[in-house]
PDB file of N, CA, C, O and CB in Angstrom:
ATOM      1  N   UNK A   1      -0.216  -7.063-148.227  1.00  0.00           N
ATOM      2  CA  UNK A   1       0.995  -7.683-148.712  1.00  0.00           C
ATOM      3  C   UNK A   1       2.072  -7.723-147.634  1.00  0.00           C
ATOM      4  O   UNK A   1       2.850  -8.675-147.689  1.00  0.00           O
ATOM      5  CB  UNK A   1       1.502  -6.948-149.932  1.00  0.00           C
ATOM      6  N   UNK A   2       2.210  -6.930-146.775  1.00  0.00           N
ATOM      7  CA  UNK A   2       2.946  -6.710-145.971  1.00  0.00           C
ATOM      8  C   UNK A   2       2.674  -7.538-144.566  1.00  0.00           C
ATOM      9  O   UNK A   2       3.540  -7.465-143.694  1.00  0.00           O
ATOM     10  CB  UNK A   2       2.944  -5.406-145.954  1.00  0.00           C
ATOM     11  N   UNK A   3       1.566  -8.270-144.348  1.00  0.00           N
ATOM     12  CA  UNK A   3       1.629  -8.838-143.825  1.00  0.00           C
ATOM     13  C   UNK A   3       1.684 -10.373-144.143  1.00  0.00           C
ATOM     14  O   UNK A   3       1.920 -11.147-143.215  1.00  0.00           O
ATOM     15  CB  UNK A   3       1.062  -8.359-143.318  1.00  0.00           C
ATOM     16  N   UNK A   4       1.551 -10.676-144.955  1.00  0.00           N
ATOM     17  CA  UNK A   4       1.909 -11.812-145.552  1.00  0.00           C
ATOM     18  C   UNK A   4       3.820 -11.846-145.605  1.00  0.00           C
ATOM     19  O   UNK A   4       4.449 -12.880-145.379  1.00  0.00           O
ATOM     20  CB  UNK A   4       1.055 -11.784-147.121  1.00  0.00           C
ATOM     21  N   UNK A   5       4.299 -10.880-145.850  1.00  0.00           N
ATOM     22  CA  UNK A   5       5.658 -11.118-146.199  1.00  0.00           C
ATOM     23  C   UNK A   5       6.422 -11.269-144.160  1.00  0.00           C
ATOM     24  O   UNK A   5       7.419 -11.771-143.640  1.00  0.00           O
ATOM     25  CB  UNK A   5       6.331  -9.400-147.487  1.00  0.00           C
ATOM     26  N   UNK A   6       5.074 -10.415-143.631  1.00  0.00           N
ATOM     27  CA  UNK A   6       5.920 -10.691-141.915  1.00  0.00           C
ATOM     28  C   UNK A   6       5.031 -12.018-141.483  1.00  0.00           C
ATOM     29  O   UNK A   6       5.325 -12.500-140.389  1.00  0.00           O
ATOM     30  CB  UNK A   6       5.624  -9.029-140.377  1.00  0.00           C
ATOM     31  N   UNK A   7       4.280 -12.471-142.018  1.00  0.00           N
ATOM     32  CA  UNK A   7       4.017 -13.901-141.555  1.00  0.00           C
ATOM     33  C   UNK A   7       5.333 -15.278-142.485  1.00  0.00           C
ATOM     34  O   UNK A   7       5.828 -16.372-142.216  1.00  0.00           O
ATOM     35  CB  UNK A   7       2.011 -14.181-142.096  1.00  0.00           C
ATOM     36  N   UNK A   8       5.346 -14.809-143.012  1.00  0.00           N
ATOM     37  CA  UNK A   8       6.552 -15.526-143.798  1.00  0.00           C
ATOM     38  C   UNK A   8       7.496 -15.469-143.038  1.00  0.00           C
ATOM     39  O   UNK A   8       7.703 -16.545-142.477  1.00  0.00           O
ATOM     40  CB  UNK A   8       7.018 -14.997-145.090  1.00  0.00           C
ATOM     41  N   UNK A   9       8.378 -14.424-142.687  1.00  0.00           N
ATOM     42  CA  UNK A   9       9.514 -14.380-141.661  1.00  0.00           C
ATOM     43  C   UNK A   9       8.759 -14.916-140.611  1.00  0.00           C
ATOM     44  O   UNK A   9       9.246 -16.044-140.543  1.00  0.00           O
ATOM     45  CB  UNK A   9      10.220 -12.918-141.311  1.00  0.00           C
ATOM     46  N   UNK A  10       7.858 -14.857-139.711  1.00  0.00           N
ATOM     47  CA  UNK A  10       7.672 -15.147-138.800  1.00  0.00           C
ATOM     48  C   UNK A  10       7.345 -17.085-138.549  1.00  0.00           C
ATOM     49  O   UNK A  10       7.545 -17.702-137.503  1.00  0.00           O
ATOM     50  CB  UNK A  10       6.757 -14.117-138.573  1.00  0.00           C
ATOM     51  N   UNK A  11       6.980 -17.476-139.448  1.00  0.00           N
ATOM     52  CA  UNK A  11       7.297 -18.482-139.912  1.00  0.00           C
ATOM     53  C   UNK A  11       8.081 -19.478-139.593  1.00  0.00           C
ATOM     54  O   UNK A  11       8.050 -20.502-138.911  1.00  0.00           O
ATOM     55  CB  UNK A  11       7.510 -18.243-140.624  1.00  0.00           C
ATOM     56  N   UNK A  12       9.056 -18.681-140.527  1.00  0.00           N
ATOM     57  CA  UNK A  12      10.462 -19.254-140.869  1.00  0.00           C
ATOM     58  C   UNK A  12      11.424 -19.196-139.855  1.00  0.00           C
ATOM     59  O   UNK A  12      12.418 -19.912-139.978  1.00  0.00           O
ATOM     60  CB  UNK A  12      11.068 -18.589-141.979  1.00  0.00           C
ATOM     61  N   UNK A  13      11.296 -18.397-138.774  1.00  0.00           N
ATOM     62  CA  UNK A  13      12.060 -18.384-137.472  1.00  0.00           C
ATOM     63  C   UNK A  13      11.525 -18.796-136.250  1.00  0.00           C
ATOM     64  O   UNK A  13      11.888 -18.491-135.113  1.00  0.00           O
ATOM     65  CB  UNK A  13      12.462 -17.203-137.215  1.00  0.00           C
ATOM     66  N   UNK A  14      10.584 -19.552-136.633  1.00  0.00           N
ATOM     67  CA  UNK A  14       9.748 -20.092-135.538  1.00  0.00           C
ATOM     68  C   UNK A  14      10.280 -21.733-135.355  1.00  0.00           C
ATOM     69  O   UNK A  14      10.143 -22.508-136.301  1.00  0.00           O
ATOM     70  CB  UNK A  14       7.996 -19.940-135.981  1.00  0.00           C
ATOM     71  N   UNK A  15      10.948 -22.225-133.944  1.00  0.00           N
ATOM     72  CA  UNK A  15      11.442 -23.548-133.488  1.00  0.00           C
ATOM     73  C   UNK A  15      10.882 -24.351-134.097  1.00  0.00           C
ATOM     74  O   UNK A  15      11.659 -24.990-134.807  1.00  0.00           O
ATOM     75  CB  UNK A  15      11.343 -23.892-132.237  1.00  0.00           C
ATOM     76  N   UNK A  16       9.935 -24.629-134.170  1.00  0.00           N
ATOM     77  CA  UNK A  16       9.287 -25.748-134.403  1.00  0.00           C
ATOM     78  C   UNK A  16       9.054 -26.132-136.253  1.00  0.00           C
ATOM     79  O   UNK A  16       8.184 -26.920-136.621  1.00  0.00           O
ATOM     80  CB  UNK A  16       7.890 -25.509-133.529  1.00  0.00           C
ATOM     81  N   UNK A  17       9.817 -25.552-137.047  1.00  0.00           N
ATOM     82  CA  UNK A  17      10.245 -25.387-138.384  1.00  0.00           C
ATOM     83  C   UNK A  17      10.846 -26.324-139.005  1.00  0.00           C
ATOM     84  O   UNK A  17      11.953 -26.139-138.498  1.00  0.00           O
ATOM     85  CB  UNK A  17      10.953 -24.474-138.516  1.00  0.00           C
ATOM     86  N   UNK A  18      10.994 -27.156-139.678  1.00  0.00           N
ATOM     87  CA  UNK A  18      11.639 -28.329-140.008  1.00  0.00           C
ATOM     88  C   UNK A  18      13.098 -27.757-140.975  1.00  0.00           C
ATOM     89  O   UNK A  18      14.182 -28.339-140.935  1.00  0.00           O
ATOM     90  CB  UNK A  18      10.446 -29.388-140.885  1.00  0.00           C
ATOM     91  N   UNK A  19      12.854 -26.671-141.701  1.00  0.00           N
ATOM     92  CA  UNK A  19      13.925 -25.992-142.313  1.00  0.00           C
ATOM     93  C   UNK A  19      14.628 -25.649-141.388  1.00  0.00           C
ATOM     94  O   UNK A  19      15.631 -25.676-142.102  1.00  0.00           O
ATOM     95  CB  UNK A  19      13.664 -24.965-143.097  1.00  0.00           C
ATOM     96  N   UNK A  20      15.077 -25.302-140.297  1.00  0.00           N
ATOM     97  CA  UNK A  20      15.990 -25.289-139.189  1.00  0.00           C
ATOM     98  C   UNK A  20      17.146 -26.009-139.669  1.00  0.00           C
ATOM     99  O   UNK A  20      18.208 -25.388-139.721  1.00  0.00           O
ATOM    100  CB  UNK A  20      15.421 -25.895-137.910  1.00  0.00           C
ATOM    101  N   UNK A  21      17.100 -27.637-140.153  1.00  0.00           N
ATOM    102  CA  UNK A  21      18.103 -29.000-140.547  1.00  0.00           C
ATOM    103  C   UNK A  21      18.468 -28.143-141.801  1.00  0.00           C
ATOM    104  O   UNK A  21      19.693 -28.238-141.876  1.00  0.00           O
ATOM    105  CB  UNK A  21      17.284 -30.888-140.883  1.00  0.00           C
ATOM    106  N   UNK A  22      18.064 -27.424-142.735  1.00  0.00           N
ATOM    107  CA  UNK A  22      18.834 -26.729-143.832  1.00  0.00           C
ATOM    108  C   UNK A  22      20.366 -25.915-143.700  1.00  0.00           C
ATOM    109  O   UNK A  22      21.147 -25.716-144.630  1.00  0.00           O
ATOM    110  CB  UNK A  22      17.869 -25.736-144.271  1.00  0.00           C
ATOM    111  N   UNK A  23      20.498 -25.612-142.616  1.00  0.00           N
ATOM    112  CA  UNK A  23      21.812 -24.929-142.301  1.00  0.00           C
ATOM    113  C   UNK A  23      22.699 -26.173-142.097  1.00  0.00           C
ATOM    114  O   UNK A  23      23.449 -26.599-142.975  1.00  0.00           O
ATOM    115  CB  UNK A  23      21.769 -23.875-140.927  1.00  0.00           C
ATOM    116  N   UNK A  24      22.580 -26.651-141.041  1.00  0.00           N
ATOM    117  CA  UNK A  24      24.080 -27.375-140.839  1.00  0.00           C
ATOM    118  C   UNK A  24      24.476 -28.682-142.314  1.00  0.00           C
ATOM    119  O   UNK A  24      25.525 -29.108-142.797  1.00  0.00           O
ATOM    120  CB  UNK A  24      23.943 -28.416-138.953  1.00  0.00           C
ATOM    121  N   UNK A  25      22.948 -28.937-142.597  1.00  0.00           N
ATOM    122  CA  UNK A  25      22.980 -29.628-143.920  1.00  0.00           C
ATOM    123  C   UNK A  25      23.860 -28.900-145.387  1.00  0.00           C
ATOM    124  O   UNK A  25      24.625 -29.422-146.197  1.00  0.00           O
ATOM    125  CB  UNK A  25      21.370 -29.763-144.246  1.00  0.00           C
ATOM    126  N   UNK A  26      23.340 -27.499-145.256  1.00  0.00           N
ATOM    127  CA  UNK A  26      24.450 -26.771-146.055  1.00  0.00           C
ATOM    128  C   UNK A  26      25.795 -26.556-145.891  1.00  0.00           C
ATOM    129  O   UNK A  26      26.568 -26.635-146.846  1.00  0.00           O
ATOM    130  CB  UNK A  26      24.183 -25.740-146.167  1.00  0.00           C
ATOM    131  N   UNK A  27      26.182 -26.271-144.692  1.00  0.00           N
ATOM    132  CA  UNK A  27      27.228 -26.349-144.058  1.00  0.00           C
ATOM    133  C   UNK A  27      28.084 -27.018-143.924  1.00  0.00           C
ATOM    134  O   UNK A  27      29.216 -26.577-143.724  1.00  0.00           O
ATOM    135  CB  UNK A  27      27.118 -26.265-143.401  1.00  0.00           C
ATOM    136  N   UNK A  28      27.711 -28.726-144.017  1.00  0.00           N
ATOM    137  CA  UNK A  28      28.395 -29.476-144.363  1.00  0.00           C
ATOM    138  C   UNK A  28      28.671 -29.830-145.737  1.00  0.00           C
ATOM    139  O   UNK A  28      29.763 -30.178-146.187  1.00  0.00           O
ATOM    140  CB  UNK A  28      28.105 -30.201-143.795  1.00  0.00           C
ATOM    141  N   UNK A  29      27.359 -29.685-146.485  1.00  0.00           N
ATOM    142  CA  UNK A  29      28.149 -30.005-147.889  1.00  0.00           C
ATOM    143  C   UNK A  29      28.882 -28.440-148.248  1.00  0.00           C
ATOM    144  O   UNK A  29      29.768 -28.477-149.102  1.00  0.00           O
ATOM    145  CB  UNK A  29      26.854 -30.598-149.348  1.00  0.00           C
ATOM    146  N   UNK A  30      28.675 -27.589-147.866  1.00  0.00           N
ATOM    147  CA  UNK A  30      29.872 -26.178-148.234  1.00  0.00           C
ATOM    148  C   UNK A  30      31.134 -26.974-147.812  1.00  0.00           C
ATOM    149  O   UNK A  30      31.959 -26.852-148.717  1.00  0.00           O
ATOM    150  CB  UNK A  30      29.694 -24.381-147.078  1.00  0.00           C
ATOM    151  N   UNK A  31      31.636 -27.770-146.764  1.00  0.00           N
ATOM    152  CA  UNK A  31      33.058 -27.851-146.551  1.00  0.00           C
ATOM    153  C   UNK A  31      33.291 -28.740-147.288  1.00  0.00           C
ATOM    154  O   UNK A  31      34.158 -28.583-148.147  1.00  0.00           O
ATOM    155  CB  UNK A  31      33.595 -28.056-145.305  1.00  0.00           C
ATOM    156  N   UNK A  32      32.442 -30.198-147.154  1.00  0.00           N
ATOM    157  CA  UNK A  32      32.600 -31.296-148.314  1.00  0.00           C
ATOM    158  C   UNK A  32      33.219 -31.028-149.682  1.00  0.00           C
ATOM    159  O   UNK A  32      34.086 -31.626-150.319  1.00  0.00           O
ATOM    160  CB  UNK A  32      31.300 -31.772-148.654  1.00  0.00           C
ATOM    161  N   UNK A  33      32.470 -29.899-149.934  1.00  0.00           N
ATOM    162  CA  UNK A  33      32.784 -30.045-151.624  1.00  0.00           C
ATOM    163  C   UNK A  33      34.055 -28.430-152.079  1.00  0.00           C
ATOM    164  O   UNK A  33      34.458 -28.089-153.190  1.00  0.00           O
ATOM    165  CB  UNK A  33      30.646 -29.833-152.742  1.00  0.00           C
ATOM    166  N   UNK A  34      34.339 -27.814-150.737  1.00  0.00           N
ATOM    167  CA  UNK A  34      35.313 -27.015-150.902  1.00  0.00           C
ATOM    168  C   UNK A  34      36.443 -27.535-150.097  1.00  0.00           C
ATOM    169  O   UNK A  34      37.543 -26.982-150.115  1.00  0.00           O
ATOM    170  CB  UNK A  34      34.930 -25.714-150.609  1.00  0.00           C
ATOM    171  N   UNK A  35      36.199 -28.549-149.419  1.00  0.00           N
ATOM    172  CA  UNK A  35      37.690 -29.797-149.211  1.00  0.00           C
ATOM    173  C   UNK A  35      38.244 -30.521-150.771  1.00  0.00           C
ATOM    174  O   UNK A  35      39.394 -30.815-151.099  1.00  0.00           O
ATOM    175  CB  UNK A  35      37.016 -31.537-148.024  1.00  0.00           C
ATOM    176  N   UNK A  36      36.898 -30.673-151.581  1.00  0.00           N
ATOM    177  CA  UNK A  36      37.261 -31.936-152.313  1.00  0.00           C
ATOM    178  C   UNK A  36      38.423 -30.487-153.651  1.00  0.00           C
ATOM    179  O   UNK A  36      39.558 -30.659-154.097  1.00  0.00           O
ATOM    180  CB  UNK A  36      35.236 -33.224-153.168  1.00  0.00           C
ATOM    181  N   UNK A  37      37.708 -29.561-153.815  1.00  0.00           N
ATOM    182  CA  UNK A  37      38.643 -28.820-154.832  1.00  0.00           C
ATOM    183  C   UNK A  37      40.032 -27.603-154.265  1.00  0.00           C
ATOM    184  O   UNK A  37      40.734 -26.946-155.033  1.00  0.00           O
ATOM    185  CB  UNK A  37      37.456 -27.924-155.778  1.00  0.00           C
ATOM    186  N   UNK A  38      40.116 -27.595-152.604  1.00  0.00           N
ATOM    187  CA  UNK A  38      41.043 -27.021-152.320  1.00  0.00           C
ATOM    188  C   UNK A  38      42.200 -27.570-151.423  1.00  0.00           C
ATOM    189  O   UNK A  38      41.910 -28.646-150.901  1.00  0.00           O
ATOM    190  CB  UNK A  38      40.553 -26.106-151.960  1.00  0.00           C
ATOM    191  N   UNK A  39      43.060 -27.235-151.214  1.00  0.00           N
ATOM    192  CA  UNK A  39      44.258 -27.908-150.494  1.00  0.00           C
ATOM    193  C   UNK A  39      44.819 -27.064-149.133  1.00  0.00           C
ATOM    194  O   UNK A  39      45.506 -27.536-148.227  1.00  0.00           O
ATOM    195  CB  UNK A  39      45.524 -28.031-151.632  1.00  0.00           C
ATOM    196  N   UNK A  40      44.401 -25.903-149.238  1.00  0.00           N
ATOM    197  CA  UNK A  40      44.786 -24.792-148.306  1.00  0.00           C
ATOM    198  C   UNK A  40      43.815 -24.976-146.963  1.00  0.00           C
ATOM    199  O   UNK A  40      42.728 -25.448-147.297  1.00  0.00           O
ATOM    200  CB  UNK A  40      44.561 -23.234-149.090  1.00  0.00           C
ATOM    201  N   UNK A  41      43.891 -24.800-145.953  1.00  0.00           N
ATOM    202  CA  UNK A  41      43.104 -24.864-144.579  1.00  0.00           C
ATOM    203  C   UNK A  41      41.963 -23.366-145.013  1.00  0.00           C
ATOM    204  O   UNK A  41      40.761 -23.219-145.236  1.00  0.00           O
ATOM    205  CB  UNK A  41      44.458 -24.598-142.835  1.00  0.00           C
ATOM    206  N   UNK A  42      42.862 -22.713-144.970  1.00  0.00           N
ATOM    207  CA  UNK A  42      42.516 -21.162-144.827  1.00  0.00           C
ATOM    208  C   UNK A  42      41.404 -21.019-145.690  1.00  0.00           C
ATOM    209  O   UNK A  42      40.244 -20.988-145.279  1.00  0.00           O
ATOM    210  CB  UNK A  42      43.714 -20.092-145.256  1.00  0.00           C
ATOM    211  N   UNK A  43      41.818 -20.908-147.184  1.00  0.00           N
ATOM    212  CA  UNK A  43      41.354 -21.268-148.373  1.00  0.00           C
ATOM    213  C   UNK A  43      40.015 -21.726-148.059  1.00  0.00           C
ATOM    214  O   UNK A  43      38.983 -21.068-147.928  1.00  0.00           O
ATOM    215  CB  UNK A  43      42.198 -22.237-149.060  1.00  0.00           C
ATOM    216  N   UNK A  44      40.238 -23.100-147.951  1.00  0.00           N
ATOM    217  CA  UNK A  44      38.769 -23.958-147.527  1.00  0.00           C
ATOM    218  C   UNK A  44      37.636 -23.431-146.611  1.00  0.00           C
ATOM    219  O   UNK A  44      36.484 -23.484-147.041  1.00  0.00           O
ATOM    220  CB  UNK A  44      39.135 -25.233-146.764  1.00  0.00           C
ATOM    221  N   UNK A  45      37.862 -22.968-145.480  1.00  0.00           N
ATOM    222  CA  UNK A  45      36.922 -22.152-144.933  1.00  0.00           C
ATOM    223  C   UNK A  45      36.710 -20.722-145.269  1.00  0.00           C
ATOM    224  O   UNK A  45      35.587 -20.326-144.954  1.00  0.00           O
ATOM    225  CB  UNK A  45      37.119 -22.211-143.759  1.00  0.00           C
ATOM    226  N   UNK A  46      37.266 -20.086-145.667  1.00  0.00           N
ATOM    227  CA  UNK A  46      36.990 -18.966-146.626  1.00  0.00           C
ATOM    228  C   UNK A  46      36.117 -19.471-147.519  1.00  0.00           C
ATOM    229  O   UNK A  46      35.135 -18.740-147.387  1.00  0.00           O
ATOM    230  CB  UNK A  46      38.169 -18.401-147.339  1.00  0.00           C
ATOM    231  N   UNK A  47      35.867 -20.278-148.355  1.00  0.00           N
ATOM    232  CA  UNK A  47      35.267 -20.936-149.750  1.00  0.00           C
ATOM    233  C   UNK A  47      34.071 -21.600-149.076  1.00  0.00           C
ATOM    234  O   UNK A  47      32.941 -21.398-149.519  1.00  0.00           O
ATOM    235  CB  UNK A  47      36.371 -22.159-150.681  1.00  0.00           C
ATOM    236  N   UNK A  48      34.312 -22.501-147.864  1.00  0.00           N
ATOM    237  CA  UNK A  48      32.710 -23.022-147.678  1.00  0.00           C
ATOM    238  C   UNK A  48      32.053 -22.048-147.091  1.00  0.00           C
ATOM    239  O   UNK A  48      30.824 -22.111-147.130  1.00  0.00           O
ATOM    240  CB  UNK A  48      32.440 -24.320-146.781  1.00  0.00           C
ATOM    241  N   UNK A  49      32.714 -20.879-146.387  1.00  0.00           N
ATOM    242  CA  UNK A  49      31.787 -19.663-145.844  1.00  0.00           C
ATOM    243  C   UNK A  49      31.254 -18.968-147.203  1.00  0.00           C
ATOM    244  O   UNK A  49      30.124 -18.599-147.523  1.00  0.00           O
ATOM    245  CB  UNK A  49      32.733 -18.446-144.803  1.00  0.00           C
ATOM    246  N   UNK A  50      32.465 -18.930-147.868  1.00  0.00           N
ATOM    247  CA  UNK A  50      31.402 -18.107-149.542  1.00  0.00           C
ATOM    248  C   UNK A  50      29.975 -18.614-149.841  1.00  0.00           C
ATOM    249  O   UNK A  50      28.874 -18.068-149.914  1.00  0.00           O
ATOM    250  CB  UNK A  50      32.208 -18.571-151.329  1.00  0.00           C
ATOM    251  N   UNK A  51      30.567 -20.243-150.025  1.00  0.00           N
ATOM    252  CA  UNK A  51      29.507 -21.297-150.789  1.00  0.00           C
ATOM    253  C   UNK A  51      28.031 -21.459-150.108  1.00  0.00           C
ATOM    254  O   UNK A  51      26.945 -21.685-150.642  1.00  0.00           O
ATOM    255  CB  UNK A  51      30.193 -22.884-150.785  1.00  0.00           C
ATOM    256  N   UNK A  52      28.544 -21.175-148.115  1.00  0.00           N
ATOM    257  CA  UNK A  52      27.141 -21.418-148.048  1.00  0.00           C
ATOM    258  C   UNK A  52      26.105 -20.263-147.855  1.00  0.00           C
ATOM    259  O   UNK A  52      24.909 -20.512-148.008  1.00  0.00           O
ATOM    260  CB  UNK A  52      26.977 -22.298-147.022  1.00  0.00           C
ATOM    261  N   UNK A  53      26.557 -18.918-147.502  1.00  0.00           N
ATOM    262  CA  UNK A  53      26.432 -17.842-147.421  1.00  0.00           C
ATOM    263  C   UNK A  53      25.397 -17.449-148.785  1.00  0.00           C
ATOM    264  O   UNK A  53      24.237 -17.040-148.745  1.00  0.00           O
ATOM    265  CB  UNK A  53      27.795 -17.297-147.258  1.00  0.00           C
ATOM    266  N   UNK A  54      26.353 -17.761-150.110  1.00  0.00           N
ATOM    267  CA  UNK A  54      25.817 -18.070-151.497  1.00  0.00           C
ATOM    268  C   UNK A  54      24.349 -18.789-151.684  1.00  0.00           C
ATOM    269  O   UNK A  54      23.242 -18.340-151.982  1.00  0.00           O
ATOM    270  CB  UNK A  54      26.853 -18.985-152.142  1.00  0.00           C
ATOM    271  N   UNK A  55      24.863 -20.169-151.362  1.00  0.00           N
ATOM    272  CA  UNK A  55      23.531 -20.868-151.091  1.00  0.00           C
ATOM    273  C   UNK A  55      22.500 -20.494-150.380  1.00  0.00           C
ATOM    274  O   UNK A  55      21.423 -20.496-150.976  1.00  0.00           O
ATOM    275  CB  UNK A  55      23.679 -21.856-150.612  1.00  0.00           C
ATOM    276  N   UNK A  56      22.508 -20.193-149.348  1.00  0.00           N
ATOM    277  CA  UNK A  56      21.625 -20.099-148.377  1.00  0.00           C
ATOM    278  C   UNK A  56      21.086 -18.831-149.242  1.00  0.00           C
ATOM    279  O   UNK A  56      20.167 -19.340-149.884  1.00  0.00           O
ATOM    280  CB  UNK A  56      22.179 -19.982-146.734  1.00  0.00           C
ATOM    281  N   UNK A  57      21.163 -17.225-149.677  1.00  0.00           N
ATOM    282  CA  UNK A  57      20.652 -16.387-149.753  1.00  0.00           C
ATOM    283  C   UNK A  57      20.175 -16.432-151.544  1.00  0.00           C
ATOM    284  O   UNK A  57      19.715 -15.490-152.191  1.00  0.00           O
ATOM    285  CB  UNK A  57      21.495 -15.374-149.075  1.00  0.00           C
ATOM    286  N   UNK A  58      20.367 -17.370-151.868  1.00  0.00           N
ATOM    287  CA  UNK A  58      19.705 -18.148-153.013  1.00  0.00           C
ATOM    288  C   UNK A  58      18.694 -18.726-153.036  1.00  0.00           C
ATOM    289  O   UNK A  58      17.807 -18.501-153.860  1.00  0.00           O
ATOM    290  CB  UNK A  58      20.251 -18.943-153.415  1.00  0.00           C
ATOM    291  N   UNK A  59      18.635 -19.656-152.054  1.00  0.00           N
ATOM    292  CA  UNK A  59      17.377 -20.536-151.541  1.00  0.00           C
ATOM    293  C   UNK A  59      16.752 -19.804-150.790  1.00  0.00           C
ATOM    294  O   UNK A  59      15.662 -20.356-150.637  1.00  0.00           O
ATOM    295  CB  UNK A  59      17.605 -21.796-150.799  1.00  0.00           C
ATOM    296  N   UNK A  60      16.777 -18.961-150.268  1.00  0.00           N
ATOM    297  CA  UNK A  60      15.720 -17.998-149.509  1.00  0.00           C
ATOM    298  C   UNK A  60      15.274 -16.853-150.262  1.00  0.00           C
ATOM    299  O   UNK A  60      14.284 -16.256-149.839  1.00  0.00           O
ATOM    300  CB  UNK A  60      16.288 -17.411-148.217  1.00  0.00           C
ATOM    301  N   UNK A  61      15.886 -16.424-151.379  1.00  0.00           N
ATOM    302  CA  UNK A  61      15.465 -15.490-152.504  1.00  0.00           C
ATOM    303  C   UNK A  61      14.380 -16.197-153.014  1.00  0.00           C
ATOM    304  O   UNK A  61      13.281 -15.653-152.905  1.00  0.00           O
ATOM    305  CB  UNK A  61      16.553 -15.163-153.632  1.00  0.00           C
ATOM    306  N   UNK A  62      14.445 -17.313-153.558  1.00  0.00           N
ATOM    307  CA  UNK A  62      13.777 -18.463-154.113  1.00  0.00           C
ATOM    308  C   UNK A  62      12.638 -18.976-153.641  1.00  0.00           C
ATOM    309  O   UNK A  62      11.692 -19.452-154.268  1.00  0.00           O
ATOM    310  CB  UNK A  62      14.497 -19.391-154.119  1.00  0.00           C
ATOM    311  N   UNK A  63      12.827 -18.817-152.253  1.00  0.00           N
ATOM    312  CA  UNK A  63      11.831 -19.644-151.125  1.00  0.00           C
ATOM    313  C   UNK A  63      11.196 -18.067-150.934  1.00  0.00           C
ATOM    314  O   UNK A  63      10.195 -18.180-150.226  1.00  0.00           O
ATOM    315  CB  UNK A  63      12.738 -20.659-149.367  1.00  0.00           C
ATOM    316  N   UNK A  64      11.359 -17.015-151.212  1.00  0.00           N
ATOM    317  CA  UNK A  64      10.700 -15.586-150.672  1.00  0.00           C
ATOM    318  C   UNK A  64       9.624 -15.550-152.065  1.00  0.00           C
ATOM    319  O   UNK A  64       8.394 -15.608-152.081  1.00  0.00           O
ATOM    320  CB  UNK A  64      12.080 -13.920-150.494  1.00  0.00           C
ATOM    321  N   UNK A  65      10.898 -15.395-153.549  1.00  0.00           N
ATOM    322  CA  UNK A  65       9.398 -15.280-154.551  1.00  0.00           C
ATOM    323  C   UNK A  65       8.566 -16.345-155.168  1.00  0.00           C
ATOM    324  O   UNK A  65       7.885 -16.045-156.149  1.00  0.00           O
ATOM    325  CB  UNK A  65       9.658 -14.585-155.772  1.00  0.00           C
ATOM    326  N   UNK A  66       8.549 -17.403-154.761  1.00  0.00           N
ATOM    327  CA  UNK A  66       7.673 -18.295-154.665  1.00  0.00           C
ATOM    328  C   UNK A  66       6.593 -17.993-153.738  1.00  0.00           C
ATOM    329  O   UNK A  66       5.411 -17.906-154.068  1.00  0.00           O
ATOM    330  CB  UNK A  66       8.259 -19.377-154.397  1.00  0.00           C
ATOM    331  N   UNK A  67       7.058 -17.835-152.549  1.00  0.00           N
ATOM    332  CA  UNK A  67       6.009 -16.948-151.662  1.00  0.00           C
ATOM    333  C   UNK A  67       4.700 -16.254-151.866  1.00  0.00           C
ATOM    334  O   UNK A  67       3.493 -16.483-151.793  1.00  0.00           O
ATOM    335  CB  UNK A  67       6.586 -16.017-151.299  1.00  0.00           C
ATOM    336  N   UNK A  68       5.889 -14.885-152.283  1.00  0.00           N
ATOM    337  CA  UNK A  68       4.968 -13.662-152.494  1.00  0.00           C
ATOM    338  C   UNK A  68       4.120 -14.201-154.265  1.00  0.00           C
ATOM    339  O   UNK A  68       3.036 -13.721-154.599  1.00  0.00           O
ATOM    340  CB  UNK A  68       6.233 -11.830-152.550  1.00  0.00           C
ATOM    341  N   UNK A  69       4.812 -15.123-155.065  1.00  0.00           N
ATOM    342  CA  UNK A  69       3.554 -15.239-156.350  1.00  0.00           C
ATOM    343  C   UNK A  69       2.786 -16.415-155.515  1.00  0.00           C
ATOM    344  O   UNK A  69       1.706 -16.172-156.053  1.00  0.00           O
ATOM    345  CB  UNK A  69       4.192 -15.857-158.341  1.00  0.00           C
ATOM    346  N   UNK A  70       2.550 -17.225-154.853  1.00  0.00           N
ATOM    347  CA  UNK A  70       1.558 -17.895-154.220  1.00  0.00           C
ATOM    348  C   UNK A  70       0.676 -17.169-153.403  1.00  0.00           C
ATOM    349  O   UNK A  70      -0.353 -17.769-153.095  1.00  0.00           O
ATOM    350  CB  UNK A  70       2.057 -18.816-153.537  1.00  0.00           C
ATOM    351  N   UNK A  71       0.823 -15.996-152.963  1.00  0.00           N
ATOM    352  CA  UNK A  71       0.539 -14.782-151.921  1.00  0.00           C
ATOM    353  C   UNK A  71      -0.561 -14.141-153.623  1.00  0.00           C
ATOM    354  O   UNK A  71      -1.792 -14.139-153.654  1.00  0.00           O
ATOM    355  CB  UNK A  71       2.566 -13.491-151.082  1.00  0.00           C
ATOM    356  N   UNK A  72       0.009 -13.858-154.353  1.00  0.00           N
ATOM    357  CA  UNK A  72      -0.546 -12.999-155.380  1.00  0.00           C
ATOM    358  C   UNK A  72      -1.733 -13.785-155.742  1.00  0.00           C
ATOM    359  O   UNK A  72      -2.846 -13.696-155.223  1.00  0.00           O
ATOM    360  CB  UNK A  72       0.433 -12.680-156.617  1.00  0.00           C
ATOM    361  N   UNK A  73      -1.330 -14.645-156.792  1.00  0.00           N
ATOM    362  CA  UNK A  73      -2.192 -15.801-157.353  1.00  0.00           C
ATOM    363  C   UNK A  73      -2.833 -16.680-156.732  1.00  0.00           C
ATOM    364  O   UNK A  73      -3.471 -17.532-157.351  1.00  0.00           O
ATOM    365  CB  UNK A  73      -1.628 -16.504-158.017  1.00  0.00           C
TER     366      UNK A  73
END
């Protein structure tokens, strides 16, 4: 099991990864859509750092136990 979960990371941090385009893709819609509901500078990057920080360790929770039950089953 344990090596399945370090071939997964190893994977996933490897250049040639097409999920690489997932960050700045998040990144931009984090400011997009915490421009469209805030007015403050400060505010706003505080909020898209929440949002994508949020996101991102959502989709990789997600993208991990999908994993490990495809790993099982």
């Amino acid at each position: 099991m344990w090596d399945a979960i370090a071939g997964f990371f190893a994977d996933l941090v490897s250049l040639s990864n097409p999920l690489w385009l997932y960050y700045p893709l998040c990144a931009v819609v984090a400011v997009v859509y915490k421009t469209t509901k805030l007015d403050d500078p400060r505010k706003i990057a505080l909020g898209a750092v929440h949002f994508f920080v949020s996101v991102s360790l959502g989709m990789f929770g997600l993208g991990l136990a999908f994993y490990l039950i495809s790993q099982i089953f």
